[in-house]
TIKOLVEX-349735 format. One record per residue: residue in one letter; x, y, z of N, C-alpha, C in turn. Coordinates in pm, whole numbers. Each point is the difference from the previous one (the first is absolute). Example, Ala and Ser with C-alpha at 12.3 -4.5 7.8 and 13.67 -1.06 7.14 Angstrom:
// TIKOLVEX-349735
marnu rest = A	neast = 1319	nnorth = -569	nup = 780	caeast = -89	canorth = 119	caup = 0	ceast = 90	cnorth = 120	cup = 0;
marnu rest = S	neast = -35	nnorth = 105	nup = -72	caeast = 82	canorth = 119	caup = 6	ceast = -77	cnorth = 109	cup = 73;
***
This chain:
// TIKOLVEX-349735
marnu rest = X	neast = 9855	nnorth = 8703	nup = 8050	caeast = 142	canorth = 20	caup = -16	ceast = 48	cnorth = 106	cup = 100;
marnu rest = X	neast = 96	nnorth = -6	nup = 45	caeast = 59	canorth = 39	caup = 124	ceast = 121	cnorth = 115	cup = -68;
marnu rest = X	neast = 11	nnorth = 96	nup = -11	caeast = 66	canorth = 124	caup = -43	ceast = 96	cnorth = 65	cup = 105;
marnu rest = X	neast = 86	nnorth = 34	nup = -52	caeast = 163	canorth = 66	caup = 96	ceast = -51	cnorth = 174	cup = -79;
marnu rest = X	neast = 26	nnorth = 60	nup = 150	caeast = 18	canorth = 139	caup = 7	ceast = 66	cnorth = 83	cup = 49;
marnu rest = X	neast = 31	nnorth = 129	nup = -28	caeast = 109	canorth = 81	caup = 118	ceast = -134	cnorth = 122	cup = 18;
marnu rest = X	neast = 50	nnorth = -37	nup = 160	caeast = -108	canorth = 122	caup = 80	ceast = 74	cnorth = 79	cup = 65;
marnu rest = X	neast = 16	nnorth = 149	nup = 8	caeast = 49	canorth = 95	caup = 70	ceast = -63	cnorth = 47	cup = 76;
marnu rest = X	neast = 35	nnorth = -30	nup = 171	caeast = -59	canorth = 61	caup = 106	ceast = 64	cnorth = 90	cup = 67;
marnu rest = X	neast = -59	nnorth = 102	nup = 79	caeast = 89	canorth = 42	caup = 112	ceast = 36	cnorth = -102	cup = 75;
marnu rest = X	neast = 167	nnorth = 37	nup = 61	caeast = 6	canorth = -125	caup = 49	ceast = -20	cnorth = 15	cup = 165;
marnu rest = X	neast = -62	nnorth = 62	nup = 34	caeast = -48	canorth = -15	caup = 161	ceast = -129	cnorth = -51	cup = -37;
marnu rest = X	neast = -149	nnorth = -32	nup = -76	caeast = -79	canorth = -93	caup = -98	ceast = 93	cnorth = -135	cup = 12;
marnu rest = X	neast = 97	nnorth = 39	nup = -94	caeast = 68	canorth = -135	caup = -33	ceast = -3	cnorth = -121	cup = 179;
marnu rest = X	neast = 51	nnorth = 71	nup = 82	caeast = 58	canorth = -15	caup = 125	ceast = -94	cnorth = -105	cup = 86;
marnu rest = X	neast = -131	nnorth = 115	nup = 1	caeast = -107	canorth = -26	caup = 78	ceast = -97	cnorth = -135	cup = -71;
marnu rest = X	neast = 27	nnorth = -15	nup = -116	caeast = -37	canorth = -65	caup = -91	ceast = 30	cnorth = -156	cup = 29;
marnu rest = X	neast = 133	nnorth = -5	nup = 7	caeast = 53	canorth = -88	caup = 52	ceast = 32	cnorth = -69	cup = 87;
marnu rest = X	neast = -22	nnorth = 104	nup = 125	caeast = -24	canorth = -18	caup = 136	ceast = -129	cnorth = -96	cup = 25;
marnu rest = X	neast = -124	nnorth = 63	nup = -45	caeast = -117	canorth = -88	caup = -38	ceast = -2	cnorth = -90	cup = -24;
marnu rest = X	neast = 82	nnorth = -15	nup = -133	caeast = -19	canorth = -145	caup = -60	ceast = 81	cnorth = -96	cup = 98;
marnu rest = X	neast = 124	nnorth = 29	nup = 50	caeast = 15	canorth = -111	caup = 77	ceast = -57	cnorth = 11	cup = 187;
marnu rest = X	neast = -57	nnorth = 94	nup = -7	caeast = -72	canorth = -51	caup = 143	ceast = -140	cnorth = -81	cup = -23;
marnu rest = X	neast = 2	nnorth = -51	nup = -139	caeast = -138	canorth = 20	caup = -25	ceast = 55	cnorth = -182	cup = -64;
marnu rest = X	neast = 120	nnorth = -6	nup = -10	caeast = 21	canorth = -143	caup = -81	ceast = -23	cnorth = -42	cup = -121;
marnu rest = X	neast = -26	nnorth = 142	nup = -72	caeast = 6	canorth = -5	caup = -139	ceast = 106	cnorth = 34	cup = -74;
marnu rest = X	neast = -2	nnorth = 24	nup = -120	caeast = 91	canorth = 54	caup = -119	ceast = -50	cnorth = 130	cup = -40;
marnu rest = X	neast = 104	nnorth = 65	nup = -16	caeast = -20	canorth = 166	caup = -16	ceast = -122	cnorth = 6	cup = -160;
marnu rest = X	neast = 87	nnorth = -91	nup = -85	caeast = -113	canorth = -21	caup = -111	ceast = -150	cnorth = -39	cup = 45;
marnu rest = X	neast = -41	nnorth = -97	nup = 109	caeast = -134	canorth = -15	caup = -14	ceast = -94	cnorth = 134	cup = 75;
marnu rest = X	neast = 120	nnorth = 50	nup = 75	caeast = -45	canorth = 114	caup = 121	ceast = -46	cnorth = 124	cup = -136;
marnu rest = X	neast = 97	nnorth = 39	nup = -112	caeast = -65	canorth = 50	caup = -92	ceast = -75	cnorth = 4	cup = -94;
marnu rest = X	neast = -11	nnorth = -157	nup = -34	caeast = -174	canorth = -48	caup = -63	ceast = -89	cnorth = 44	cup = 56;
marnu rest = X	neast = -7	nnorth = -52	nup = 143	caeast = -74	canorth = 11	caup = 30	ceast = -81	cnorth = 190	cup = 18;
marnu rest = X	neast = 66	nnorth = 64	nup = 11	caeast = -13	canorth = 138	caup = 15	ceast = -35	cnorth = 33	cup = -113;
marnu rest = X	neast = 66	nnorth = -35	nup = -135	caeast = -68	canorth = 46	caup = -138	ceast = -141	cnorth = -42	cup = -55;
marnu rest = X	neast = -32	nnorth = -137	nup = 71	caeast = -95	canorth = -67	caup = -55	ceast = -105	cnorth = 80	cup = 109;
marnu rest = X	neast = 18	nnorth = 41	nup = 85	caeast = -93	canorth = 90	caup = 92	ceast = -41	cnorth = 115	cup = -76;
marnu rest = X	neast = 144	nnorth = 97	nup = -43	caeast = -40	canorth = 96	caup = -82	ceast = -101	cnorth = 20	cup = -117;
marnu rest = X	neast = 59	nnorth = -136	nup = -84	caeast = -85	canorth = 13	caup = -151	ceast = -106	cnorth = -103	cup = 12;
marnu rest = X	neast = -90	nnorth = -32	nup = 124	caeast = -85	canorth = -69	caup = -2	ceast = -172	cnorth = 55	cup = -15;
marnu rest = X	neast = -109	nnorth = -22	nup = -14	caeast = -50	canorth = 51	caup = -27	ceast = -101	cnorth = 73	cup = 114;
marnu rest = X	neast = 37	nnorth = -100	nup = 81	caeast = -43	canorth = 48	caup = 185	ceast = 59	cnorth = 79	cup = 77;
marnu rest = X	neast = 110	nnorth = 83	nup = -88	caeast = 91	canorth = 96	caup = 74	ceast = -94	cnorth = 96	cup = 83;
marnu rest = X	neast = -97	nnorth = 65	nup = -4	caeast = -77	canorth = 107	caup = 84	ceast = -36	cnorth = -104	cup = 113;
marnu rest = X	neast = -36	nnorth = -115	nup = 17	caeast = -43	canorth = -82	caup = 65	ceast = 108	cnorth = 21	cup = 118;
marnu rest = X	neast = 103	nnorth = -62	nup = -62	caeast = 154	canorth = -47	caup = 92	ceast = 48	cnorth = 144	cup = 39;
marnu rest = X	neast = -61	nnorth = 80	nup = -27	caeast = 48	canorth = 145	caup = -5	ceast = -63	cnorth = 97	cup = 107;
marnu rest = X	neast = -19	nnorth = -65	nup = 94	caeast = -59	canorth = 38	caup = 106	ceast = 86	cnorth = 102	cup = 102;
marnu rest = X	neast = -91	nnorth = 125	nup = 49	caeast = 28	canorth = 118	caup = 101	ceast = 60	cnorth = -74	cup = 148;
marnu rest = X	neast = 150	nnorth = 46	nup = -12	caeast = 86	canorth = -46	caup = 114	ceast = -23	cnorth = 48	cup = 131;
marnu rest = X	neast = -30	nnorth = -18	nup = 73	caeast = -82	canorth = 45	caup = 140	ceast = 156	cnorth = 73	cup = 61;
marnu rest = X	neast = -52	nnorth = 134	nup = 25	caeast = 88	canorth = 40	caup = 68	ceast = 65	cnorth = -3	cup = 135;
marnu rest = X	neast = 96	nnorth = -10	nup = 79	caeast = 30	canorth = -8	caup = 137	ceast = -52	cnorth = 123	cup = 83;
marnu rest = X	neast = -146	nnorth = -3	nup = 26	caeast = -44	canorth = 113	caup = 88	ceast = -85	cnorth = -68	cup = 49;
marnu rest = X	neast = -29	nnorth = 14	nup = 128	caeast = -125	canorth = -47	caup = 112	ceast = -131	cnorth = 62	cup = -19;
marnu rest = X	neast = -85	nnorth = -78	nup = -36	caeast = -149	canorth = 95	caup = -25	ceast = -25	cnorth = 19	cup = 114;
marnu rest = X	neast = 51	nnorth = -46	nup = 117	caeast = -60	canorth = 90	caup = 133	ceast = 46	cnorth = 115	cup = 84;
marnu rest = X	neast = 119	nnorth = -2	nup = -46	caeast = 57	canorth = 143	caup = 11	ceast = 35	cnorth = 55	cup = -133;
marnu rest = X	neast = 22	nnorth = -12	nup = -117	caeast = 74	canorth = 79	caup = -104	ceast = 118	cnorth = -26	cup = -10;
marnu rest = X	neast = 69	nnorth = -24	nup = 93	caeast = 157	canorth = -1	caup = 1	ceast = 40	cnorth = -107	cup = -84;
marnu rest = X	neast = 138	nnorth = 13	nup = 14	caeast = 93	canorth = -149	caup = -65	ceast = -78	cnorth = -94	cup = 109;
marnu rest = X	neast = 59	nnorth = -132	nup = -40	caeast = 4	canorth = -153	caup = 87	ceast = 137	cnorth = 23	cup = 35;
marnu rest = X	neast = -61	nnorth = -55	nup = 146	caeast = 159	canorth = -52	caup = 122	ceast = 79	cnorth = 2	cup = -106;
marnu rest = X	neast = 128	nnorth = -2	nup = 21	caeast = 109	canorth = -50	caup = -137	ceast = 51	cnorth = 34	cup = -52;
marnu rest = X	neast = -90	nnorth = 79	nup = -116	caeast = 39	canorth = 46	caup = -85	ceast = 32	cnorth = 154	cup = -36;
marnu rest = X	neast = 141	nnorth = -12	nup = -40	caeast = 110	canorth = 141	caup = 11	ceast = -44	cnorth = 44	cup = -145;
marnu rest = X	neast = -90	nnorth = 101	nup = -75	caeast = 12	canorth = 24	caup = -106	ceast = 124	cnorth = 89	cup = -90;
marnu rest = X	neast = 89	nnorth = 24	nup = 138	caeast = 112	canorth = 63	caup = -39	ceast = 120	cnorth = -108	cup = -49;
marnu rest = X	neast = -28	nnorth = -105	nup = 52	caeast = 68	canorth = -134	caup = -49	ceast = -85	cnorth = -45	cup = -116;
marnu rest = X	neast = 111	nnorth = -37	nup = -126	caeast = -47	canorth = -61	caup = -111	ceast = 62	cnorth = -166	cup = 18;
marnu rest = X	neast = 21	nnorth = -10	nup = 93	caeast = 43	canorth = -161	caup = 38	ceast = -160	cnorth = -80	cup = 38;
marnu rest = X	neast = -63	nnorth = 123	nup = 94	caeast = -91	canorth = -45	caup = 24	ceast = -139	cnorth = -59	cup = -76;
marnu rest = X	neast = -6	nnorth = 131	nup = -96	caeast = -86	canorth = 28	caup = -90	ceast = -3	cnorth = -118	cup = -104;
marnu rest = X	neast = 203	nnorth = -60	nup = -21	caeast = 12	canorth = -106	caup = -110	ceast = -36	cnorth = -156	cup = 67;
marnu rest = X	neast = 18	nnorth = 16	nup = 147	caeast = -63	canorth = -127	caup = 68	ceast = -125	cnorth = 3	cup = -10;
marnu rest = X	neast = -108	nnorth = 58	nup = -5	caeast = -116	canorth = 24	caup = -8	ceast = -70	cnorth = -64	cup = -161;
marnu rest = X	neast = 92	nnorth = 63	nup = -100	caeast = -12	canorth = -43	caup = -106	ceast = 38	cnorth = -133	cup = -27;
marnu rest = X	neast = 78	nnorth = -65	nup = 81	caeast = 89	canorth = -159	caup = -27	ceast = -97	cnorth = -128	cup = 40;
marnu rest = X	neast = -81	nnorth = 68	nup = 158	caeast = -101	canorth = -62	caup = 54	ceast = -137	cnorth = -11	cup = -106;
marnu rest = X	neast = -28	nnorth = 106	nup = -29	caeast = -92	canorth = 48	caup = -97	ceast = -27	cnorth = -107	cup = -125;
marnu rest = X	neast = 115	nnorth = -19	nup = -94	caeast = 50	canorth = -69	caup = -59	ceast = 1	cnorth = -162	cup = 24;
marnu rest = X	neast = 56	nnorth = -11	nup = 115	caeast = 14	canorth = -168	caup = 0	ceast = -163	cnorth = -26	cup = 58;
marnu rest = X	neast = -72	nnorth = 79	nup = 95	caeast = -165	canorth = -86	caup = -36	ceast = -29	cnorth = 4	cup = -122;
marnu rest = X	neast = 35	nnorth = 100	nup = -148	caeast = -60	canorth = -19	caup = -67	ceast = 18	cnorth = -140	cup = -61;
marnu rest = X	neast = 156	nnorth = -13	nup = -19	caeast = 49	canorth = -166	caup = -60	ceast = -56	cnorth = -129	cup = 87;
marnu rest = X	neast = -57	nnorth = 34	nup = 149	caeast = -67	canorth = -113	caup = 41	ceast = -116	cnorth = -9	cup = -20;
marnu rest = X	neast = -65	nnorth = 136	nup = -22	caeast = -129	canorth = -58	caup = -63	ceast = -5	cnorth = -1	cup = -138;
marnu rest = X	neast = 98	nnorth = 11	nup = -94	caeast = -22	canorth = 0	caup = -157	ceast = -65	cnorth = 89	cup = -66;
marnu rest = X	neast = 61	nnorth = 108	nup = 44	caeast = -17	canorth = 102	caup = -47	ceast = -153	cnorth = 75	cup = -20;
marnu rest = X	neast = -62	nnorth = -98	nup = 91	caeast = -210	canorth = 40	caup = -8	ceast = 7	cnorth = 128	cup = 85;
***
């Protein structure tokens, strides 16, 4: 059975949320199943894997690119991040 809810987000969340879902050709609802059923699953430490940071192990530094003074950048990073995970299903 399929249940109606009210969810309160920030709405820059709300925004980006949505942005996703339609670059992504989904519905904001499955874009948030899918994120909950990640959460309360039982493989969460699994899917919960250490985000590699933007630094060059051969110098230390940042990678070409990336402005850590820009949070545009930092949220593209995260968007990319994100959509391999939905192409590979979340493994």
């Amino acid at each position: 059975m399929v249940e109606r809810t009210t969810v309160r987000l920030p709405e820059e969340l709300l925004r980006r949320a949505k942005r996703k879902a339609a670059d992504e050709g989904r519905t904001l609802t499955s874009l948030i199943e899918d994120g909950l059923r990640l959460v309360v699953s039982d493989d969460r430490n699994k899917a919960k894997s250490r985000r590699p940071l933007p630094v060059s192990t051969a110098t230390g530094g940042l990678l070409p690119g990336v402005d850590i003074t820009k949070f545009s950048d930092i949220q593209g990073m995260d968007d990319l991040e994100y959509a391999e995970r939905m192409r590979r299903g979340f493994k």
